[in-house]
mmCIF file of the N, C-alpha and C atoms, coordinates in Angstrom:
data_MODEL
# 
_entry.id   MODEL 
# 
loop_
_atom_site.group_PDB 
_atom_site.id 
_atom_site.type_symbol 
_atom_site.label_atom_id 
_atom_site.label_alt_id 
_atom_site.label_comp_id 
_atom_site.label_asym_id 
_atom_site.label_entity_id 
_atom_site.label_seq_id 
_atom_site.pdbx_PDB_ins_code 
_atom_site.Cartn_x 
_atom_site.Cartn_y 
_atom_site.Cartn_z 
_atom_site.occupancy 
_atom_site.B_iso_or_equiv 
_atom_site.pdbx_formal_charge 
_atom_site.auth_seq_id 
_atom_site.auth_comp_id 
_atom_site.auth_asym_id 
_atom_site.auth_atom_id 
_atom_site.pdbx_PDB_model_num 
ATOM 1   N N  . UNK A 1 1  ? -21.297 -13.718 -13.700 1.00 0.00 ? 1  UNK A N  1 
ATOM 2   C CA . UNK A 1 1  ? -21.363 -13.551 -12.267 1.00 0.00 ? 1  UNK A CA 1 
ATOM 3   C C  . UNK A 1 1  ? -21.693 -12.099 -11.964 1.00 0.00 ? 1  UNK A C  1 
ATOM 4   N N  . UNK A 1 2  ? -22.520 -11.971 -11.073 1.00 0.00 ? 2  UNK A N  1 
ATOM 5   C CA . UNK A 1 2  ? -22.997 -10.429 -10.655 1.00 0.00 ? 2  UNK A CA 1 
ATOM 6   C C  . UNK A 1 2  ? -21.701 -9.802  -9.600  1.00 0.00 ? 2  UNK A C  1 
ATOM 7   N N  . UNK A 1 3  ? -21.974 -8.329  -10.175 1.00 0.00 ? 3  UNK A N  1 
ATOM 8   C CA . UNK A 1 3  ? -20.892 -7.848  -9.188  1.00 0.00 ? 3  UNK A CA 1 
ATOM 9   C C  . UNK A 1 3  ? -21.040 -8.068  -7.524  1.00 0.00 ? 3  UNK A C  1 
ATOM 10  N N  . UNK A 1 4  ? -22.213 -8.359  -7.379  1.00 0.00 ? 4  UNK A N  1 
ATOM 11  C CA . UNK A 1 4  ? -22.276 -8.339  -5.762  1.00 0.00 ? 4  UNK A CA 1 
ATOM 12  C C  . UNK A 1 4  ? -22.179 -9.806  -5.559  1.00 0.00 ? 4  UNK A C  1 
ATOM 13  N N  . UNK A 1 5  ? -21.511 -10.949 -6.181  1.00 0.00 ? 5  UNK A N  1 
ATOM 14  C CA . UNK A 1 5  ? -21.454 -12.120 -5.553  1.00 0.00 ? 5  UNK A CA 1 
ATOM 15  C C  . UNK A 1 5  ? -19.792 -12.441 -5.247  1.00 0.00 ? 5  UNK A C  1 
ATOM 16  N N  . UNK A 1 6  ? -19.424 -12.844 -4.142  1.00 0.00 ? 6  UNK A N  1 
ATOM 17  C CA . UNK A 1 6  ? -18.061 -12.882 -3.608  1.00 0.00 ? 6  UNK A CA 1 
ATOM 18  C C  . UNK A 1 6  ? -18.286 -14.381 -2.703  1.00 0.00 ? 6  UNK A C  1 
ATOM 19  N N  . UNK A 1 7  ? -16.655 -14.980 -2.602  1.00 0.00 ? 7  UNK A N  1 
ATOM 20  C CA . UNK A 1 7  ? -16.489 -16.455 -2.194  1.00 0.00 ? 7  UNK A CA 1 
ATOM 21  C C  . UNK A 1 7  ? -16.289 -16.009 -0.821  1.00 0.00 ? 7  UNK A C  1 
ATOM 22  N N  . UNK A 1 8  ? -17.140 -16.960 0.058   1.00 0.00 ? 8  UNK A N  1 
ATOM 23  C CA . UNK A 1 8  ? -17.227 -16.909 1.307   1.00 0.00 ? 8  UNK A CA 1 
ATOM 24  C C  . UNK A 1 8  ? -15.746 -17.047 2.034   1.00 0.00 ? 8  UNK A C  1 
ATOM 25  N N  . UNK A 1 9  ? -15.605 -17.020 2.847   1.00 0.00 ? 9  UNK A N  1 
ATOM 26  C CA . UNK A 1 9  ? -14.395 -17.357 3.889   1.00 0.00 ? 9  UNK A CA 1 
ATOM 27  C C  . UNK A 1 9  ? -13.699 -18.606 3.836   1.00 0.00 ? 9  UNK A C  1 
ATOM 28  N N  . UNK A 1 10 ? -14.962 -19.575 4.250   1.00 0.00 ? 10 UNK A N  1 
ATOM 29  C CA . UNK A 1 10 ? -14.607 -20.901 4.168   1.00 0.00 ? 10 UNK A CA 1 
ATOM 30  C C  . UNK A 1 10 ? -14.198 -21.108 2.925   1.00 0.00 ? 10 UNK A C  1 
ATOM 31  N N  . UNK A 1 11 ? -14.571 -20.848 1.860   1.00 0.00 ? 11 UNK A N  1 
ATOM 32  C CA . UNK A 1 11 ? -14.515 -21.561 0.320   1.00 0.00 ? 11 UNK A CA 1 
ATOM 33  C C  . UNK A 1 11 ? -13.068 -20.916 0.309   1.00 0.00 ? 11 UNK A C  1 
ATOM 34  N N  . UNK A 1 12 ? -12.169 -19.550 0.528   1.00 0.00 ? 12 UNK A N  1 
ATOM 35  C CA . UNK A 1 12 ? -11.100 -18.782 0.345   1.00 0.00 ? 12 UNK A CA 1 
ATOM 36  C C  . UNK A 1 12 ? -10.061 -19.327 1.175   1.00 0.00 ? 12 UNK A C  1 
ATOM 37  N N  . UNK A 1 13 ? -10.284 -19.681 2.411   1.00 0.00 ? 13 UNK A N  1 
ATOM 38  C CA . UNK A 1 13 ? -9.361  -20.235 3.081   1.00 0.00 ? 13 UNK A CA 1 
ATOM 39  C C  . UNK A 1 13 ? -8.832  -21.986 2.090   1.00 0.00 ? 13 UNK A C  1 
ATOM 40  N N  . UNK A 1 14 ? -10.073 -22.650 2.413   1.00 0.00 ? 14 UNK A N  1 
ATOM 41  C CA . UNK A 1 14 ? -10.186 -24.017 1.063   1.00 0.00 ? 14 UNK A CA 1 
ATOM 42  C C  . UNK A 1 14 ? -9.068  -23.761 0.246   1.00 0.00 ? 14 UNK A C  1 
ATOM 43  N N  . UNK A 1 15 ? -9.332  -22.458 -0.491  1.00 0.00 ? 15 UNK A N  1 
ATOM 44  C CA . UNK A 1 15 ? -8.653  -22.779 -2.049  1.00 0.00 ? 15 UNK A CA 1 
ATOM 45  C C  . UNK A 1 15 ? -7.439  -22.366 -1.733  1.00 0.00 ? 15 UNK A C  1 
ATOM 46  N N  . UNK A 1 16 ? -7.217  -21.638 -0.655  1.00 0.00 ? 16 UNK A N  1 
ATOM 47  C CA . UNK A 1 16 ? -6.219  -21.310 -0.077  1.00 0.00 ? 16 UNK A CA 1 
ATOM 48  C C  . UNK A 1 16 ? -4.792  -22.614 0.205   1.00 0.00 ? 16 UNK A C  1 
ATOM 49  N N  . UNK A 1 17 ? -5.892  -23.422 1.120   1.00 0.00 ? 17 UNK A N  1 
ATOM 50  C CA . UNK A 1 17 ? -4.865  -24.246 1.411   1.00 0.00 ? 17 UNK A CA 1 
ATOM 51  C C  . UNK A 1 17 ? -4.044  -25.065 0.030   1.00 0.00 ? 17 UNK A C  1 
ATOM 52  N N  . UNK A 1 18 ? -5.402  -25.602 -0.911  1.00 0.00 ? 18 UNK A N  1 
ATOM 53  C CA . UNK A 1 18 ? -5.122  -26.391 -2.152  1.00 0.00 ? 18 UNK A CA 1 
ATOM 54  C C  . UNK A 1 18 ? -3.963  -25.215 -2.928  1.00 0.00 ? 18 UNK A C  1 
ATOM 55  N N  . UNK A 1 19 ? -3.921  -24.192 -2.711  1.00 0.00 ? 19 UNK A N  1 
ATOM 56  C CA . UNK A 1 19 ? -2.946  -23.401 -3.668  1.00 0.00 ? 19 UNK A CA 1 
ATOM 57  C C  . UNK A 1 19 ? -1.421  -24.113 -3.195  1.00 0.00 ? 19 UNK A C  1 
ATOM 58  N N  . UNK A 1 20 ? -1.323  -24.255 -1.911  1.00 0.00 ? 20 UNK A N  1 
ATOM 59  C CA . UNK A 1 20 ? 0.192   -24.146 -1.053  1.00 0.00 ? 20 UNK A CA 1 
ATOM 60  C C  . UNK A 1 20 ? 0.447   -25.772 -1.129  1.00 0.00 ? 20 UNK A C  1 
ATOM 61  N N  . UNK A 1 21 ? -0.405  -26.328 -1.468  1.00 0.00 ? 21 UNK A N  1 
ATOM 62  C CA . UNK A 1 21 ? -0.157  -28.068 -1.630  1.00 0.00 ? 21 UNK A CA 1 
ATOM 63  C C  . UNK A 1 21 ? 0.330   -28.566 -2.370  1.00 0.00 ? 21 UNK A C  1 
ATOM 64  N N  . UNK A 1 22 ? 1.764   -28.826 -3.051  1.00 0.00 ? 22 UNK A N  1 
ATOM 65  C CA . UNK A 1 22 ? 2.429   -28.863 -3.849  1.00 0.00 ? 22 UNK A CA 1 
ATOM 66  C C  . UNK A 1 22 ? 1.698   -30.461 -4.866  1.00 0.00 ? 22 UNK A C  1 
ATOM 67  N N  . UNK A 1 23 ? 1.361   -31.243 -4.322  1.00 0.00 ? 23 UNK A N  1 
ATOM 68  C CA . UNK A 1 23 ? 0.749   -32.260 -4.796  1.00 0.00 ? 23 UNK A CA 1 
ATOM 69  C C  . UNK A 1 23 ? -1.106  -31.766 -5.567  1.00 0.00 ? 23 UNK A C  1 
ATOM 70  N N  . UNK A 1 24 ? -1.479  -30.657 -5.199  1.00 0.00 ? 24 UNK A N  1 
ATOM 71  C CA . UNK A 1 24 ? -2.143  -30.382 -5.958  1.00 0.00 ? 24 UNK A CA 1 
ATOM 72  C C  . UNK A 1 24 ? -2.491  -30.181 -7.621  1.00 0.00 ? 24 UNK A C  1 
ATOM 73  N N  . UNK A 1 25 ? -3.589  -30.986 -8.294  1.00 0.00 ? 25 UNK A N  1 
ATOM 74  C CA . UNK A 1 25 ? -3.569  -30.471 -9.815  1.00 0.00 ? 25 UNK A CA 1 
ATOM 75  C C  . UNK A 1 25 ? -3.591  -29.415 -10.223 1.00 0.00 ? 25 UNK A C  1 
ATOM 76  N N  . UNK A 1 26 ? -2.926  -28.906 -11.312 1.00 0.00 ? 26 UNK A N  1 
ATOM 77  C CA . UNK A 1 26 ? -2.982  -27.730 -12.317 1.00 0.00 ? 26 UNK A CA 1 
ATOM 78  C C  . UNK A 1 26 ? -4.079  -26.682 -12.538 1.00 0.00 ? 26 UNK A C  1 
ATOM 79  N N  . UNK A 1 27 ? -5.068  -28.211 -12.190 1.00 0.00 ? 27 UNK A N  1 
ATOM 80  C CA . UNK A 1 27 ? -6.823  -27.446 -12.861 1.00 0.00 ? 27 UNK A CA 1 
ATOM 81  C C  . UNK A 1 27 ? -7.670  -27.269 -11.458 1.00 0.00 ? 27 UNK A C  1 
ATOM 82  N N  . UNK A 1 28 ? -7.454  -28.305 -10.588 1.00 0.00 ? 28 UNK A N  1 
ATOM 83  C CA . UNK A 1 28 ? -7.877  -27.558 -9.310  1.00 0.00 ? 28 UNK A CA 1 
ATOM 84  C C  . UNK A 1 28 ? -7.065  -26.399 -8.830  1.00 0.00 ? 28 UNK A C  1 
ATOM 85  N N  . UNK A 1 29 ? -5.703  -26.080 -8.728  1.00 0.00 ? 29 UNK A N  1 
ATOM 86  C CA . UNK A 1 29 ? -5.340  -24.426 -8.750  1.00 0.00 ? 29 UNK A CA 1 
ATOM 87  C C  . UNK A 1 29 ? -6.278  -23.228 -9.427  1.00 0.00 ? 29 UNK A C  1 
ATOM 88  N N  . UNK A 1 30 ? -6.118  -24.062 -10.330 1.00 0.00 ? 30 UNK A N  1 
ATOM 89  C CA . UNK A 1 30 ? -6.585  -22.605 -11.444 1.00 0.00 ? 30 UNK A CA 1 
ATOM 90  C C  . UNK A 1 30 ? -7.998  -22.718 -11.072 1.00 0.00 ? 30 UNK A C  1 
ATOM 91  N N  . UNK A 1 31 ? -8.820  -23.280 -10.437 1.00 0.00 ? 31 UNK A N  1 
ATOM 92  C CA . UNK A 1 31 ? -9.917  -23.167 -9.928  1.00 0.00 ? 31 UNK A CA 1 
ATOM 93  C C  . UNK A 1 31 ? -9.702  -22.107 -8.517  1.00 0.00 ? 31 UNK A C  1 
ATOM 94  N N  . UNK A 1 32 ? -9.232  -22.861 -7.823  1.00 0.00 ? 32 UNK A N  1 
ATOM 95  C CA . UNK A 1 32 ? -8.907  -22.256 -6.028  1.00 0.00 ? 32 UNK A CA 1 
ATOM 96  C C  . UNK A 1 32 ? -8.218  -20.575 -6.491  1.00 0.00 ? 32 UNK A C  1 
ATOM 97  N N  . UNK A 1 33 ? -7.497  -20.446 -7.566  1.00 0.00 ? 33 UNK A N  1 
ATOM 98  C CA . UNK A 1 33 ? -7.277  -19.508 -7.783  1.00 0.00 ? 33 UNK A CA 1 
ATOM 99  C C  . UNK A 1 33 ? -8.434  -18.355 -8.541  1.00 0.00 ? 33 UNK A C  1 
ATOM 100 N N  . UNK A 1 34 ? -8.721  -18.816 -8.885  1.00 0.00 ? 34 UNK A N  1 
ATOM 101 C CA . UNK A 1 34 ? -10.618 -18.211 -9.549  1.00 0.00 ? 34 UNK A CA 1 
ATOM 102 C C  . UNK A 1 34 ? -10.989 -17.871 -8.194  1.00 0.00 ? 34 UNK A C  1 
ATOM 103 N N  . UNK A 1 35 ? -11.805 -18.852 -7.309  1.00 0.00 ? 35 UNK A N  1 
ATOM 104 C CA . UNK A 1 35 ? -12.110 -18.559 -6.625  1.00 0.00 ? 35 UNK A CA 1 
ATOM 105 C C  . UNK A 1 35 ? -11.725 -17.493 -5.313  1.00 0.00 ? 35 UNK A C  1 
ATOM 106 N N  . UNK A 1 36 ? -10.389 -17.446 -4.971  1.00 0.00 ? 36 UNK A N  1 
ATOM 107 C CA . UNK A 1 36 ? -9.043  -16.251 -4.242  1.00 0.00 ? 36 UNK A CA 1 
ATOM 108 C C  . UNK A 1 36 ? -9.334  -14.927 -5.204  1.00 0.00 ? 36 UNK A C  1 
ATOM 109 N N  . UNK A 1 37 ? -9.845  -14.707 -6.623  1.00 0.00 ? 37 UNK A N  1 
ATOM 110 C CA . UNK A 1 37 ? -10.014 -13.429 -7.246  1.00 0.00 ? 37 UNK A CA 1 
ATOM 111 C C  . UNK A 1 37 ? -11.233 -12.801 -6.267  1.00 0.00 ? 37 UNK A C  1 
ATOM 112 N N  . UNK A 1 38 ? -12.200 -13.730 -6.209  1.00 0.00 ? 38 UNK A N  1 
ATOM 113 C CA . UNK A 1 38 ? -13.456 -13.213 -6.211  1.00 0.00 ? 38 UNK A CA 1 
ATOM 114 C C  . UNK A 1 38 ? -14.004 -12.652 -4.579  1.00 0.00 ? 38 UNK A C  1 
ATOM 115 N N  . UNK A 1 39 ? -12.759 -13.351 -3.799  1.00 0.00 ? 39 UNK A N  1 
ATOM 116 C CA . UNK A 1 39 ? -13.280 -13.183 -2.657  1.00 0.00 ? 39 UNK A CA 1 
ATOM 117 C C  . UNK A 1 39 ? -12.827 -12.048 -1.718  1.00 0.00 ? 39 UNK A C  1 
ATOM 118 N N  . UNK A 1 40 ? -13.667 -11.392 -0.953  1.00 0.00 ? 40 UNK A N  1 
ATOM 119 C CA . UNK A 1 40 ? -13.664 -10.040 -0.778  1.00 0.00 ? 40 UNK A CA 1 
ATOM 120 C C  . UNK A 1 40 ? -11.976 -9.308  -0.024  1.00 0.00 ? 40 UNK A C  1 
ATOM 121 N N  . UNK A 1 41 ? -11.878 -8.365  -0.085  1.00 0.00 ? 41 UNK A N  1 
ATOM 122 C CA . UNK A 1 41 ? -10.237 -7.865  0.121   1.00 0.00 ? 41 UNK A CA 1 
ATOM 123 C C  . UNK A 1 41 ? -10.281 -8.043  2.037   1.00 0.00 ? 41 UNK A C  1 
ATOM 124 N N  . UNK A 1 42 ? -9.081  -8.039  2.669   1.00 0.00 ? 42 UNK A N  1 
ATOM 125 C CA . UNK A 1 42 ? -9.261  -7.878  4.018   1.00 0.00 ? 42 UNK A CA 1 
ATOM 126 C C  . UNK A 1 42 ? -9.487  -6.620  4.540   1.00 0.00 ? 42 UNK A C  1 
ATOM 127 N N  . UNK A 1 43 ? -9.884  -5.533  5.565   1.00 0.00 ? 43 UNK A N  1 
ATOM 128 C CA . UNK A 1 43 ? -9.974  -4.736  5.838   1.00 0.00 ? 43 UNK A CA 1 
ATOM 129 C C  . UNK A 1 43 ? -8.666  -4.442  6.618   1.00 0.00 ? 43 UNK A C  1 
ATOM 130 N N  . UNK A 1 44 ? -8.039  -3.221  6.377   1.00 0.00 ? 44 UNK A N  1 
ATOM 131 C CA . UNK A 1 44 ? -6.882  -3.004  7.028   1.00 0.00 ? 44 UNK A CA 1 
ATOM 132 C C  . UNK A 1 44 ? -7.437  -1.773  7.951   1.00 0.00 ? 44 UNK A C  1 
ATOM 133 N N  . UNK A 1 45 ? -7.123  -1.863  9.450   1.00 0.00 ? 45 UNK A N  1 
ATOM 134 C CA . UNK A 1 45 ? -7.435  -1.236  10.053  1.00 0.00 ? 45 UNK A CA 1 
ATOM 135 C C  . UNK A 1 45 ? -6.285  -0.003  10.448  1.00 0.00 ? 45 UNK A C  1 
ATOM 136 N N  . UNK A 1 46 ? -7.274  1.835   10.071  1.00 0.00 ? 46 UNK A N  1 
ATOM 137 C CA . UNK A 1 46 ? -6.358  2.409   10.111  1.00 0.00 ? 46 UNK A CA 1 
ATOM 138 C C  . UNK A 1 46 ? -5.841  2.410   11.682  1.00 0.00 ? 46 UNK A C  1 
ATOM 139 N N  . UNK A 1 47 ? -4.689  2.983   11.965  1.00 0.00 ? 47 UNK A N  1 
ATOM 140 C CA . UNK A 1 47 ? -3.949  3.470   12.766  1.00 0.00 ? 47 UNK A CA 1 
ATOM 141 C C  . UNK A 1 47 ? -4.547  5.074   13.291  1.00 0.00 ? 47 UNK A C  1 
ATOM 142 N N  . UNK A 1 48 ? -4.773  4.980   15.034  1.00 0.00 ? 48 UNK A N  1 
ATOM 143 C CA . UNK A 1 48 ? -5.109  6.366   15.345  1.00 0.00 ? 48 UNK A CA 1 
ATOM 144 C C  . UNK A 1 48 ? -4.088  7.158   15.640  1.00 0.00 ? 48 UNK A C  1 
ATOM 145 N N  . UNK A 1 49 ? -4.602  8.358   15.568  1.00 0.00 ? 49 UNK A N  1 
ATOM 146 C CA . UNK A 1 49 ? -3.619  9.615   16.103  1.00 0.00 ? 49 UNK A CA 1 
ATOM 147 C C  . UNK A 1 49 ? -3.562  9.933   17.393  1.00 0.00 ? 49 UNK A C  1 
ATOM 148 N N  . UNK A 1 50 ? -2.687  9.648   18.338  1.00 0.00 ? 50 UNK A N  1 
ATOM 149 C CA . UNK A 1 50 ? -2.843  10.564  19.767  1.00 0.00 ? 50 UNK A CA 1 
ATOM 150 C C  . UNK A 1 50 ? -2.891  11.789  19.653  1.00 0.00 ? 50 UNK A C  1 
# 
């Protein structure tokens, strides 16, 4: 995989949900979880100074 390829939103939220689904398989985790590595960090917005 190239460094500039990252899992879209939709696909992160997805694997997201399948992570928290207790009825979920082993091997689809460890997929949804692959996919949660790759996808880009959130931006934390700094705080201004008055």
């Amino acid at each position: 995989m190239a460094k500039n390829e990252k899992t879209s939103k939709s696909v992160a939220s997805k694997a997201s949900k399948l992570l928290k689904n207790p009825k979920t398989s082993k091997n689809v985790k460890s997929v949804a979880a692959s996919a949660l590595t790759q996808a880009p960090d959130k931006k934390k917005t700094a705080k201004k100074k008055k």
